[in-house]
C-alpha positions as CSV (number, residue, x, y, z in Angstrom):
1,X,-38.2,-4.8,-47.3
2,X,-35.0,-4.6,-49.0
3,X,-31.7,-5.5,-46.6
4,X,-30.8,-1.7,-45.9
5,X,-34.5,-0.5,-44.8
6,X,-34.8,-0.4,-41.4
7,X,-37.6,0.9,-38.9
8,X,-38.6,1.8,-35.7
9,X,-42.2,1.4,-34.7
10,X,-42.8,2.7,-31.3
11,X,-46.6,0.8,-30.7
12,X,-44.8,-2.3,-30.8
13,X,-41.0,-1.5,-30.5
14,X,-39.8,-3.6,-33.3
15,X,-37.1,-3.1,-35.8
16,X,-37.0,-4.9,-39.1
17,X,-33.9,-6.2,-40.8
18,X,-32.9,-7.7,-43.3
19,X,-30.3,-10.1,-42.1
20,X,-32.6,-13.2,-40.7
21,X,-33.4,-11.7,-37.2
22,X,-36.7,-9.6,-38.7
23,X,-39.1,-8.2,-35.8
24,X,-36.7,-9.0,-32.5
25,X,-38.2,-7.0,-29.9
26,X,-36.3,-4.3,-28.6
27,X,-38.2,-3.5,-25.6
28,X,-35.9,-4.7,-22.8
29,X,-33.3,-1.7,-24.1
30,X,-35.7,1.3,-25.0
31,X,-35.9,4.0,-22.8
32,X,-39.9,4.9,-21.9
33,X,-40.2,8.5,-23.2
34,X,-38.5,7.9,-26.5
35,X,-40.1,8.8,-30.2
36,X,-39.6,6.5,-32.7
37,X,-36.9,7.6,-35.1
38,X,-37.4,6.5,-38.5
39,X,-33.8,7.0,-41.1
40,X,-34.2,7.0,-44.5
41,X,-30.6,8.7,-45.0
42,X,-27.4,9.5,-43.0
43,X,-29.4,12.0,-41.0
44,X,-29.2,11.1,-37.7
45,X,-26.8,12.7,-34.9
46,X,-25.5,10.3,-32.4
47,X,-28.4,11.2,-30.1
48,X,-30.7,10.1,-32.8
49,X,-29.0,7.1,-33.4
50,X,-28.8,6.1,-30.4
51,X,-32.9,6.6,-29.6
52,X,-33.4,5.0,-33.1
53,X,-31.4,1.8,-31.5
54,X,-32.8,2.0,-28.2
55,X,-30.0,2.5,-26.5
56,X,-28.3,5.3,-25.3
57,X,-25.4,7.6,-26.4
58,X,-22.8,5.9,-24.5
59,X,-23.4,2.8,-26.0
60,X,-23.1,4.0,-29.1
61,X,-19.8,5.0,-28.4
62,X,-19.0,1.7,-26.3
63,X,-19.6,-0.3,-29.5
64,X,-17.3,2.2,-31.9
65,X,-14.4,1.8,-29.3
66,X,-14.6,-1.8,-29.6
67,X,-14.7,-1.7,-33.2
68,X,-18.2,-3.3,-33.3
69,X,-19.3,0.1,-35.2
70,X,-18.3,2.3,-37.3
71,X,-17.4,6.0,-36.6
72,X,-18.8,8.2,-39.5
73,X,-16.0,10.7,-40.7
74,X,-17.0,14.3,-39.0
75,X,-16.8,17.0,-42.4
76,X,-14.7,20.0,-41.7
77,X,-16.9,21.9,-38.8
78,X,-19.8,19.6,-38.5
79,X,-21.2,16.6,-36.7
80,X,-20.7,13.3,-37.6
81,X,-24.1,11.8,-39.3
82,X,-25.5,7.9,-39.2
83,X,-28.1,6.4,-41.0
84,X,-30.3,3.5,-41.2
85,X,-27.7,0.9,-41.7
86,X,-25.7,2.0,-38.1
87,X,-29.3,1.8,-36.8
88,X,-29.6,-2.0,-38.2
89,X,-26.2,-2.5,-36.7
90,X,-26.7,-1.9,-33.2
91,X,-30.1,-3.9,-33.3
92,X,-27.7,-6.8,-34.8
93,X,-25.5,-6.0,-31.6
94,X,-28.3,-6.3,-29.5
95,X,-30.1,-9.4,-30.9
96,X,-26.6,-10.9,-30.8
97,X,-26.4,-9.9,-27.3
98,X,-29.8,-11.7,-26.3
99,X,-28.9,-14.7,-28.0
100,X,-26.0,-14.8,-25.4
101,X,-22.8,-13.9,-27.6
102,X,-19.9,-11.7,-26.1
103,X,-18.7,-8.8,-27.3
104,X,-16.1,-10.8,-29.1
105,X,-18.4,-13.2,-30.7
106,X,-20.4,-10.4,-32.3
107,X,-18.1,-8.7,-33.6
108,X,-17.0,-12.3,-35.4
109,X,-20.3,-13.0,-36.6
110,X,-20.1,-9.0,-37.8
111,X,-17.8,-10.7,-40.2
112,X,-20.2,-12.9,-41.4
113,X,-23.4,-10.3,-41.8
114,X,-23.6,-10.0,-45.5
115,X,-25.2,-14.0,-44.9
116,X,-23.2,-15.7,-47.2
117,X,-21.2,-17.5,-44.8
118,X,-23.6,-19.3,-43.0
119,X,-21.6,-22.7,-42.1
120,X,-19.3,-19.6,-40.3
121,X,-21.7,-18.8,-38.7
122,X,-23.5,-21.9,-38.0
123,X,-20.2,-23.1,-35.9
124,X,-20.2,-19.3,-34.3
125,X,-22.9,-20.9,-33.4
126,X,-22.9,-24.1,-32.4
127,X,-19.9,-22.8,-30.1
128,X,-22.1,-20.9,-28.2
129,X,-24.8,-23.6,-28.1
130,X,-22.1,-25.6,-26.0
131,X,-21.5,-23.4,-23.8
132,X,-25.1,-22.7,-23.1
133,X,-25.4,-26.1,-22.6
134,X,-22.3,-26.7,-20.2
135,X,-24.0,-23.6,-18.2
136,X,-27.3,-25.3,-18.4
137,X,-25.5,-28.7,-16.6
138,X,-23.9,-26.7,-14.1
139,X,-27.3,-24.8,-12.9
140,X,-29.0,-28.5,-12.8
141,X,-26.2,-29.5,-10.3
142,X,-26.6,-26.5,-8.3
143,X,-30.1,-26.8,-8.2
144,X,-29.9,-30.5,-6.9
145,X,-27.3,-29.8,-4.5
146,X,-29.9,-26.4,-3.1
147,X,-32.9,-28.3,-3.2
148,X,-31.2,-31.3,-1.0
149,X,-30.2,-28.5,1.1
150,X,-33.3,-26.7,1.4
151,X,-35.0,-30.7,2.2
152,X,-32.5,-30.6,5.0
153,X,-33.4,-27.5,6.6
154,X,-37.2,-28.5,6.7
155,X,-36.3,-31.5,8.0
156,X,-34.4,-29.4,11.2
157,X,-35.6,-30.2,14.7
158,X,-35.0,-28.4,17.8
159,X,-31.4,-26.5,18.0
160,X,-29.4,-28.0,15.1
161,X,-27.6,-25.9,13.5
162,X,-28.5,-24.6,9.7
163,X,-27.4,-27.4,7.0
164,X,-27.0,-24.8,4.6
165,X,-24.7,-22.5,6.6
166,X,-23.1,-26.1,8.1
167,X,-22.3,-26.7,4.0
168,X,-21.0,-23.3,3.4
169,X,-18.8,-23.3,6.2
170,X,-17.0,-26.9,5.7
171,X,-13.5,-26.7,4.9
172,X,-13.3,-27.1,1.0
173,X,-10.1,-29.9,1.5
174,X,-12.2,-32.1,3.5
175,X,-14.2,-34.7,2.1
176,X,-17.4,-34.8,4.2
């Protein structure tokens, strides 16, 4: 497939790109009842777009408010019209999404999706990869702080009260 084909199978609900991030599933953000839509032009209404995608209409225009897409120009007394590249787009958006960028990270590595800038977008992300793994450190002390805590409370005898709630409830100056 050349970079600009783009389709939407419903069995499996996979698109396929041609920008490195070929057969993503998209099945966390398809509705149930939708039909596959399958643009070969700038056919599409926003409604088809937005089924084509796998997301819905308000999305759509979510991501062209914040500049992520595109808004078609609307001819003189007609509807605007999207084709298989917006399609591709918002399944970039998405698979960006997934990965764990921000609205404003996508919309960098937007920048950077003709793939020629790959050390751009290597630090893009490597950026996130840090803070993936400063979240990741901060979950592993939470969960050894919960799991001494939940020890505790097995070990409780008779009418002592709760060392979870007792935790929760100490006054964050003191040092205890």
């Amino acid at each position: 497939m050349d970079g600009h084909t783009v389709s939407a199978e419903q069995p499996g609900h996979r698109i396929h790109m041609g920008f490195g991030l070929d057969a993503l599933s998209l099945l966390p953000y398809l509705s149930t009842g939708s039909r596959a839509v399958k643009p070969t032009s700038n056919d599409l209404t926003i409604g088809m777009l937005a089924r084509a995608a796998g997301v819905n209409v308000e999305t759509i225009r979510f991501y062209q408010r914040k500049g992520l897409l595109p808004e078609p120009d609307r001819p003189y007394g007609s509807i605007r019209r999207y084709g298989a590249k917006a399609v591709a787009r918002v399944a970039f958006i998405k698979a960006a999404q997934r990965l764990g960028f921000s609205l404003e990270g996508i919309a960098g590595l937007l920048k950077l999706e003709d793939g020629t800038h790959c050390d751009d977008a290597r630090e893009l992300a490597e950026e996130k990869l840090g803070d993936i793994r400063a979240k990741l450190d901060q979950l592993q002390r939470i969960e050894s702080v919960l799991t001494e805590l939940v020890q505790k409370c097995r070990r409780r005898t008779g009418r002592i009260s709760c060392p979870l709630i007792r935790s929760l409830q100490k006054d964050p100056e003191s040092k205890q």
